[in-house]
N, C-alpha and C positions, 0 to 999 in steps of 0.2 A: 290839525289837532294831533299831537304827541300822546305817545303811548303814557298810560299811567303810571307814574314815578312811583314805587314803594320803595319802605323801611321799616326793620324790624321796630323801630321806634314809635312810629307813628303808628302803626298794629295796636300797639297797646297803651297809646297816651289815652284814648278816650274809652269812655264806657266800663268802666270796671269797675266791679264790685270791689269793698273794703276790704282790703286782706289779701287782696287775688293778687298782688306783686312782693316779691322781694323782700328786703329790708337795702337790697340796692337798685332796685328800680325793674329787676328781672321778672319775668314770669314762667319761664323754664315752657317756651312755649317755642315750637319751631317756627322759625322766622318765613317758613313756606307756606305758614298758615293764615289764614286774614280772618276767620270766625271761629272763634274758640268758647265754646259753651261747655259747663259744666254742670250739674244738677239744677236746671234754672228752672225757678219756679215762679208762677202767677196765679193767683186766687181771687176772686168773685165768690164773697159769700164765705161760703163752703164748698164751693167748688174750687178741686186745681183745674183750671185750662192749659195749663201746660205743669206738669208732673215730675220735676226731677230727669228734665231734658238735657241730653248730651249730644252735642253736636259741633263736628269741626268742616270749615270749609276753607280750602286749597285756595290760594292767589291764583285769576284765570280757568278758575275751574265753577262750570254751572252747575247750579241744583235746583232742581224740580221739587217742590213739596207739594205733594197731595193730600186730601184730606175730606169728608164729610163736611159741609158747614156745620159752624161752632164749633169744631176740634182744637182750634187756638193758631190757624195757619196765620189770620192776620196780627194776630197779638205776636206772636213771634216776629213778626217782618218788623210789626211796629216798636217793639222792644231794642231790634238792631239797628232801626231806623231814629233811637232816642227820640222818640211821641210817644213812648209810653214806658213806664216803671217796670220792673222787677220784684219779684217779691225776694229770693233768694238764688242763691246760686253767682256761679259768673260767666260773665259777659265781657268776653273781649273784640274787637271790633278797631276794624280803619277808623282813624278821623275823619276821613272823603270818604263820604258816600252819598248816593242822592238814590230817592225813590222815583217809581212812576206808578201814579194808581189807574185805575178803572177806569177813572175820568180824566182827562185832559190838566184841567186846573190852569186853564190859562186866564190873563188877566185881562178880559175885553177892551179895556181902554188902550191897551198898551196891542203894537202891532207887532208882525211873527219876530223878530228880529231882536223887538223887546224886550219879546218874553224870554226868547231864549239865553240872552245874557242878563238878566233880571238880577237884583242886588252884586254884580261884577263890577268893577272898577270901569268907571266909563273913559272913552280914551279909544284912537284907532285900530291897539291891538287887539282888544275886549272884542272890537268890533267885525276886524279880519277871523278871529276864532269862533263870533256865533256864523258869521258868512259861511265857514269852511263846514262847520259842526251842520249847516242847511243843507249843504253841497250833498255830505253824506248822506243822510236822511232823503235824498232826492226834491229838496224842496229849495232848490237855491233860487228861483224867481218870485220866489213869495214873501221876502225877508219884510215887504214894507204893506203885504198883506194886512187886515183885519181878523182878527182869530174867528169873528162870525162870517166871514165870506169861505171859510174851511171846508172841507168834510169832515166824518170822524176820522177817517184811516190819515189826512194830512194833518189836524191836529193832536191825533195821539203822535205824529213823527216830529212835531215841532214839542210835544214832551220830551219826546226821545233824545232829540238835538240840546233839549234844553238839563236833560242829565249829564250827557257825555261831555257836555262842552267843559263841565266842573275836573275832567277827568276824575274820575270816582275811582277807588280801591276797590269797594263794593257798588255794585248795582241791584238794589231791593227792587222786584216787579210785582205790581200785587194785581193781578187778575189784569195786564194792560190790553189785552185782547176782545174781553169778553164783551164789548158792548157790538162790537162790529161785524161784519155781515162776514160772509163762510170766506167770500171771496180776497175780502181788504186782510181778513184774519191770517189766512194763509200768509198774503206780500207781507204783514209785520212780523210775521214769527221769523220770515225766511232773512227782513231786512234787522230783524235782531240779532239771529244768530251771526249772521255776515259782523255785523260793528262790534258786539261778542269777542268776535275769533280777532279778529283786528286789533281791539281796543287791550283786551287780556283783562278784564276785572275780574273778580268774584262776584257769582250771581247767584243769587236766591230768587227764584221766580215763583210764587204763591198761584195755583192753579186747581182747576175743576178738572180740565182738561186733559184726560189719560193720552191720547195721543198727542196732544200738544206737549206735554212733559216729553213723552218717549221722542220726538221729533227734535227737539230741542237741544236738553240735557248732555252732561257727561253722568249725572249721576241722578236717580231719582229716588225720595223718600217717601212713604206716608204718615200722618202723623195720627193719631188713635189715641182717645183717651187720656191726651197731656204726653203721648211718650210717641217715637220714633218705631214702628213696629216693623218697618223696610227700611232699610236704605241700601241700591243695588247699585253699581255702575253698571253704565249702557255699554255694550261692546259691541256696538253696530256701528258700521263705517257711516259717514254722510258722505251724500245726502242719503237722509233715510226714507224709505219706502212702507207706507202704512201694510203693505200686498207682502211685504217680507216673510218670511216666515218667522223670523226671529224676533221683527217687531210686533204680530200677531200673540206670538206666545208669552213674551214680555207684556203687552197690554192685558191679557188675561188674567199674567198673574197679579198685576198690580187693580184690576179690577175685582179680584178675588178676595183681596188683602181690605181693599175699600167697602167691601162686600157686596158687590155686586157681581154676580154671577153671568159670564157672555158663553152662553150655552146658543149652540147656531142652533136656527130653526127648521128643524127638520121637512124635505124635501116631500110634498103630497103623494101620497102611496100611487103608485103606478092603476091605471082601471084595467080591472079584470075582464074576460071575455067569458059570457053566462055561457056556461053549459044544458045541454038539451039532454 
């Protein structure tokens, strides 16, 4: 698999709000950008779930969004992911990009190999690129597998294989961890960031996960209330070390921000010896 081909063009053929280009086609937007958000708004009711949100994300560069459930983390994935409207504001955004949610979402009829080049042009080279796209993933014996003879941690990888093989601009992650046990969670995050660094896309990874963000990322956000109330980048070497110091102190403050207070638990008073 080839690294992802960008162009400033292709940035901004899809997904834009009316108005958001030129009168010759420009967007006065820097071409090292791949998600360019502007006051972007979305409403339920009376409520905004996302509030006149600004947000830019760098080609090859990840970002961690954090948030409370119902802050609007998946509505924002889903709005760059085109499955869901806008109410205002803009949205610029790759043409290539593909999601990976929570759940696998593979096609039980159809076997690992299948899935993974799913609506692709069929034909031997289709074929060599979902093989290779397995390779990576660590699942190249399984191409003629059945998606129910799986685990979760090998069928969230045959999702995996089955984004990257599109070669995506953007890679949207919406929660793709959190079904899995402590141990398979670890190997995916490590086997993400690995294809990640490799592949070069822009990532938005939608997470619960304070340390799975910090572990991850180059940059992490939280979202509060429809607006962005963090957005830091990480300055910690990888591989990173939860024992760090610096990622101890950055989890804090990002747990602080989420409102969650990680006040350690103080150590049982020492017993005294009675006096006579």
């Amino acid at each position: 698999m080839t690294a992802a081909r960008t162009t400033a063009a292709r940035t901004t053929a899809a997904h834009t709000t009316a108005g958001s280009a030129g009168a010759d086609g420009s967007t006065g937007v820097d071409p090292g950008t791949a998600v360019h958000l502007r006051g972007l708004r979305r409403t339920f009711g009376a409520r905004h779930v996302l509030d006149g949100l600004d947000l830019d994300i760098a080609r090859g560069e990840f970002l961690a969004l954090l948030g409370a459930s119902g802050t609007g983390k998946t509505t924002l994935l889903r709005i760059l992911g085109a499955l869901d409207r806008h109410d205002e504001g803009t949205v610029l955004v790759p043409e290539a990009r593909t999601i990976v949610f929570q759940e696998p979402r593979l096609i039980p009829s159809k076997k690992v190999l299948a899935n993974v080049t799913v609506a692709l042009p069929r034909g031997a080279a289709t074929r060599e690129t979902g093989l290779r796209a397995l390779t990576e993933v660590g699942l190249e014996g399984h191409a003629d597998a059945w998606p129910a003879t799986l685990s979760g941690g090998e069928a969230q990888r045959v999702a995996l294989a089955r984004a990257l093989v599109r070669e995506p601009e953007l890679l949207l992650l919406d929660e793709p961890f959190a079904a899995l046990d402590a141990l398979t969670r670890l190997r995916m995050q490590d086997l993400v960031g690995e294809l990640c660094r490799r592949h070069r896309p822009a990532v938005l990874l939608v997470t619960h996960d304070v340390d799975e963000a910090v572990r991850l990322a180059d940059r992490v956000a939280v979202l509060r209330d429809g607006r962005l109330v963090t957005d830091e980048r990480i300055a910690i070497d990888h591989p990173r070390d939860s024992a760090d110091p610096a990622f101890t102190a950055l989890r804090r403050r990002l747990l602080a921000d989420l409102g969650v207070h990680d006040h350690a638990v103080p150590p049982p008073p020492a017993p005294t010896t009675p006096t006579e």
